[in-house]
FIPAVO-591084 format. One record per residue (C-alpha): residue number from 1; residue in three letters; chain; z negated, x, y negated. Coordinates in steps of 0.2 Angstrom, whole numbers. Layout:
 pos code unit    pz    px    py
 NUM  Ala    A     Z     X     Y
...
END
This chain:
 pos code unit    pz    px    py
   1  Unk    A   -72   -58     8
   2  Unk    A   -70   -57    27
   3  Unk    A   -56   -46    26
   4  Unk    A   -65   -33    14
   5  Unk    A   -81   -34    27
   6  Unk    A   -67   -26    39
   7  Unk    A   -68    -9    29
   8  Unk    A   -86    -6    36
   9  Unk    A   -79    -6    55
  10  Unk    A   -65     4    50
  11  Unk    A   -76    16    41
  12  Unk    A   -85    19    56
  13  Unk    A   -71    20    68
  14  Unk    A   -66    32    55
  15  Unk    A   -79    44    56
  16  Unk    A   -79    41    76
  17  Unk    A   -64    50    77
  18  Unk    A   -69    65    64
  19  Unk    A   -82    67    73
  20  Unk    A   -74    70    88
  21  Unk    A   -61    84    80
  22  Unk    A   -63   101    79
  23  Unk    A   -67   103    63
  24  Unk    A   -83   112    59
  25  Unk    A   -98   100    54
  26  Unk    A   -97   105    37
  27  Unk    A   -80    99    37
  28  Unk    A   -82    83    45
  29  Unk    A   -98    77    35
  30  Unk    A   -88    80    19
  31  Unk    A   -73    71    24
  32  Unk    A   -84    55    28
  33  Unk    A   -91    57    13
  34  Unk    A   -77    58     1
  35  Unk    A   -68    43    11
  36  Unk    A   -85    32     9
  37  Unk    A   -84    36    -8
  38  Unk    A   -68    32   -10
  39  Unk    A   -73    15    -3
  40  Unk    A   -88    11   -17
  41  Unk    A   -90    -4   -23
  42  Unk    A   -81   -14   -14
  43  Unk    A   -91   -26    -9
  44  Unk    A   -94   -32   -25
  45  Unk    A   -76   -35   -34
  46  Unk    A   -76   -56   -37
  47  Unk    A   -59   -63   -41
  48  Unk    A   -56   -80   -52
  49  Unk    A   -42   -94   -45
  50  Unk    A   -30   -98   -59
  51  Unk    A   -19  -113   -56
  52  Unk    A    -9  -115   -72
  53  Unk    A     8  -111   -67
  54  Unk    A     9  -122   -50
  55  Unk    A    13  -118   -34
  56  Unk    A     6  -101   -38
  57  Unk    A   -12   -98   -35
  58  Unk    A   -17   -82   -44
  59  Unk    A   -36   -74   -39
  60  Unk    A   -38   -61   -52
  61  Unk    A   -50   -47   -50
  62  Unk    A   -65   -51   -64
  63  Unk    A   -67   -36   -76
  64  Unk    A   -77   -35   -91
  65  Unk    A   -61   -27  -101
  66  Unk    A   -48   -42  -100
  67  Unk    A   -47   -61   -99
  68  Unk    A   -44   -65   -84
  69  Unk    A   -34   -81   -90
  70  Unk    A   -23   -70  -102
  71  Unk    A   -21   -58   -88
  72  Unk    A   -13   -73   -79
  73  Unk    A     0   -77   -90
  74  Unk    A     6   -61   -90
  75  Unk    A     6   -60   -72
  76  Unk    A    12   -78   -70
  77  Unk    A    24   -82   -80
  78  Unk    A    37   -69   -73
  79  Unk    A    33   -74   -58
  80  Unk    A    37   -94   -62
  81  Unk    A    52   -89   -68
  82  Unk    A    56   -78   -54
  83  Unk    A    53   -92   -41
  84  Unk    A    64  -106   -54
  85  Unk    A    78   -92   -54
  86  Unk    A    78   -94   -34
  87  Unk    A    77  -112   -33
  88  Unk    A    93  -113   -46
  89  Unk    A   105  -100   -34
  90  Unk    A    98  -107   -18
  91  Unk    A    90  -125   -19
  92  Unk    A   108  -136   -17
  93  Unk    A   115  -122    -6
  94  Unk    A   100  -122     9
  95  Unk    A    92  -138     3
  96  Unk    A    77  -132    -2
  97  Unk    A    63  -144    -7
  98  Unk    A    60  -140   -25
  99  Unk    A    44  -153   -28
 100  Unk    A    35  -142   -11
 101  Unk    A    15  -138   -17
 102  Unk    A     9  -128    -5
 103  Unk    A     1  -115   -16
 104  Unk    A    10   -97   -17
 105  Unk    A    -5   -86   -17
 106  Unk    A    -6   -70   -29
 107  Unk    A   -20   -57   -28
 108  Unk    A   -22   -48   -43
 109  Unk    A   -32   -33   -42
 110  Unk    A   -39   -23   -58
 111  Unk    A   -29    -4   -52
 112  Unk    A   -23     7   -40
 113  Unk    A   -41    10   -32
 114  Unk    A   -46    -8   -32
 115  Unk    A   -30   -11   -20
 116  Unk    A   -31     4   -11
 117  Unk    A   -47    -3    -5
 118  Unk    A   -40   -19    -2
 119  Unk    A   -25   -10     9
 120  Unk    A   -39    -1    19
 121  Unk    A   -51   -16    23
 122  Unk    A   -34   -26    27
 123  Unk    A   -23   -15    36
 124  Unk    A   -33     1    41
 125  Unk    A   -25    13    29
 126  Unk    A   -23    20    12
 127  Unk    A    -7    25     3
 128  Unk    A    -5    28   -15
 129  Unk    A    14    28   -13
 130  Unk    A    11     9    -8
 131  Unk    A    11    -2   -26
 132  Unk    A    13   -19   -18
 133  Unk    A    14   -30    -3
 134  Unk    A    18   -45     4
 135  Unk    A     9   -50    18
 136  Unk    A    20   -63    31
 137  Unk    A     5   -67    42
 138  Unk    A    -3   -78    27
 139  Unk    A     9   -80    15
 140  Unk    A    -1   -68     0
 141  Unk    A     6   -56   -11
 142  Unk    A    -5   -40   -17
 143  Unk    A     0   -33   -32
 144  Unk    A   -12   -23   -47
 145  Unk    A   -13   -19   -65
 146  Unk    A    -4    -3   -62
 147  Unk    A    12    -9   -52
 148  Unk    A    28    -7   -59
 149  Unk    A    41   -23   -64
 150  Unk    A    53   -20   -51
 151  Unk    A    40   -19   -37
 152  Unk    A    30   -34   -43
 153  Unk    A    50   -45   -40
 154  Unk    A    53   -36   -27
 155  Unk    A    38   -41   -15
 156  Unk    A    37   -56   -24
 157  Unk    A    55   -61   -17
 158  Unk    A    50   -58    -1
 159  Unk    A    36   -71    -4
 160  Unk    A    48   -83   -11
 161  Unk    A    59   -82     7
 162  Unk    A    43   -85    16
 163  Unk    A    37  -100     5
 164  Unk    A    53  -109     4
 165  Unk    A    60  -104    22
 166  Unk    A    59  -123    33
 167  Unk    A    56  -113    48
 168  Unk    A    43   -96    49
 169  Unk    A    53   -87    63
 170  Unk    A    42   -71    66
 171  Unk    A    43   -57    54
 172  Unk    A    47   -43    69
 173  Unk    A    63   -55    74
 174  Unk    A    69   -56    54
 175  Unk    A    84   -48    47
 176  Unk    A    80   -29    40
 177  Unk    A    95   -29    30
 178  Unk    A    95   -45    21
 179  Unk    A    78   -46    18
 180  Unk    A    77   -31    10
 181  Unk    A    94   -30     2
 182  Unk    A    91   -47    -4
 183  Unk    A    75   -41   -14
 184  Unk    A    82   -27   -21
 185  Unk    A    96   -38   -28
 186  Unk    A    83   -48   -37
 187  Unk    A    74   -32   -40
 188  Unk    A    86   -22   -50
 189  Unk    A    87   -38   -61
 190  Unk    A    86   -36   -81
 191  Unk    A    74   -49   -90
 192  Unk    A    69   -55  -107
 193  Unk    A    59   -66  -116
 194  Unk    A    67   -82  -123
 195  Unk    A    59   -97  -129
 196  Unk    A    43   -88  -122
 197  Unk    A    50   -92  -103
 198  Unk    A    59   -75   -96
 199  Unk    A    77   -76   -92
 200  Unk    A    84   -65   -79
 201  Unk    A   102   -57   -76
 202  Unk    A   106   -54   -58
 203  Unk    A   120   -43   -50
 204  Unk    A   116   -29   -60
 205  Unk    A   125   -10   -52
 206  Unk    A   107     0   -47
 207  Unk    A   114    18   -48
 208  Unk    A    99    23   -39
 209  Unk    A   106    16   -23
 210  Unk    A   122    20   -27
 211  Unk    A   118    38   -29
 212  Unk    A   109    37   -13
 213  Unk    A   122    29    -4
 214  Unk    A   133    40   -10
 215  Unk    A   123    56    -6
 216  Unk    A   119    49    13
 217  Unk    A   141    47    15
 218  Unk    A   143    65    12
 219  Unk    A   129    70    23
 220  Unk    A   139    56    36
 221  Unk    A   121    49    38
 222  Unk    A   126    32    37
 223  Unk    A   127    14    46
 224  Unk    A   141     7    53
 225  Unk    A   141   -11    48
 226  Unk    A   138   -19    65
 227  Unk    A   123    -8    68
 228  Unk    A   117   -12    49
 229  Unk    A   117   -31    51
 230  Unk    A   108   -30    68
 231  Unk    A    91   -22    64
 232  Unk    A    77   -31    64
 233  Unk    A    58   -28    56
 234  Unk    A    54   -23    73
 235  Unk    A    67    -8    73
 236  Unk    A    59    -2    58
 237  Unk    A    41    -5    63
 238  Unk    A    45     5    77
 239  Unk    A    53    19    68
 240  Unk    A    70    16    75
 241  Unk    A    80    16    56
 242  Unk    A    79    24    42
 243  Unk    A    72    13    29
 244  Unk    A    78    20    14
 245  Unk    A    94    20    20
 246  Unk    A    93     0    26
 247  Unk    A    88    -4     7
 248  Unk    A   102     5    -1
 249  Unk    A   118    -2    11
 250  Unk    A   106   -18    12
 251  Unk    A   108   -20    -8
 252  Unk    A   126   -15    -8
 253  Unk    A   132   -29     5
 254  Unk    A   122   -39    -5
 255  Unk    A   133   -35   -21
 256  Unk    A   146   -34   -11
 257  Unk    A   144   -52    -4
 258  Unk    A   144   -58   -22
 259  Unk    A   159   -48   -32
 260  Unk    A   170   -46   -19
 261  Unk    A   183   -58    -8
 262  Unk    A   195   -54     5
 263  Unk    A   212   -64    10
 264  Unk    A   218   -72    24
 265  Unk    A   226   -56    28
 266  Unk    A   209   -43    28
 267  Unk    A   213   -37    12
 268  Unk    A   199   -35     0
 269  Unk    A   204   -42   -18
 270  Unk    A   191   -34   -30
 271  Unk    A   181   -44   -43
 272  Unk    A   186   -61   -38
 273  Unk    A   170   -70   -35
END
């Protein structure tokens, strides 16, 4: 609630600045009014807090069309699974506490608009080509009704690094390209029902990036492998890379990581784990 009271400041500093534009009157009195519109109601969204799949704490936006309970399942279950699936490839490797429970908070909202909202009063902006988030500064992930599968595992895996990391180093000093390239790993995942618990099969080839990759050799807009492995957050946030780009190579060192070895004389042997 004290984060959405921040949209009427920013609504204000918003029309400020129209106001002193050049735009005709006209012109500025209608773009206030259709970005306050864009705004309505939300001071009166209210969220429940479901804890039936521990740590996760889900708030899920109340709405007279859905159960909120069943809406959690839905939204919990793949996301229980997603955090066991993590803990079985990492735990025993980086001795991760599997019995932490600190809640893992999740908010839910009801669509598209709802979290718009919520991305304006929280960060000062609106973006429909933004479908989730995770937020390192608290620990939440925001994710709605309308966003895609792959994007809900993908934010949610950065979530997971935060929760189960012993040590938050700040997010601006964190490797861009393992971060990322980690996620879309897990992203790109295939998953089904079994047992009423979702399996998951990692490692899968993403001919997205590939064709991407693949495009950005032949254009030679590509980064070398030292400069790839020394970005930071703080390089993107400053519009020093080319984010795209950083996911795609991110994911496919990543893969390569995984499917590929090399001998004690530099040659790579190809699909020998």
């Amino acid at each position: 609630k004290e984060t959405l009271k921040k949209a009427q400041d920013r609504i204000s500093d918003f029309e400020e600045a129209v106001n002193k534009g050049d735009a005709p009157e006209a012109v500025k009195k209608a773009m206030v009014a259709n970005f306050t519109k864009s705004l309505e109601g939300l001071d009166a969204r209210e969220y429940e807090a479901i804890i039936s799949h521990p740590p996760y704490v889900l708030f899920v936006e109340k709405d007279d069309q859905w159960d909120t309970h069943l809406v959690a399942q839905q939204v919990l279950g793949p996301l229980t699974s997603l955090n066991d699936i993590f803990l079985d490839r990492y735990a025993e490797k980086w001795g991760l506490d599997q019995d932490q429970t600190a809640p893992i908070p999740v908010i839910y909202f009801r669509d598209a608009q709802a979290y718009q909202q919520y991305l304006f009063a929280s960060q000062g902006v609106m973006n429909p080509g933004i479908l989730a988030h995770f937020e390192p500064e608290n620990g939440r992930l925001c994710i709605h009704d309308d966003t895609d599968k792959t994007t809900v595992m993908h934010e949610g895996v950065h979530q997971l690094f935060w929760y189960h990391s012993k040590v938050k180093s700040d997010f601006n000093d964190q490797s861009f390209w393992f971060q990322e390239g980690a996620a879309e790993w897990f992203s790109g995942s295939r998953r089904w029902l079994e047992d009423d618990k979702w399996k998951y099969e990692l490692g899968l080839l993403q001919k997205k990036r590939i064709s991407g990759v693949r495009f950005l050799i032949g254009r030679g807009d590509i980064y070398a492998l030292e400069d790839l492995v020394g970005y930071t957050y703080g390089d993107r946030n400053g519009g020093k890379v080319n984010q795209g780009l950083v996911y795609a190579q991110g994911w496919m060192l990543i893969y390569f990581l995984n499917y590929f070895d090399v001998d004690a004389n530099g040659v790579v042997k190809v699909d020998r784990k």
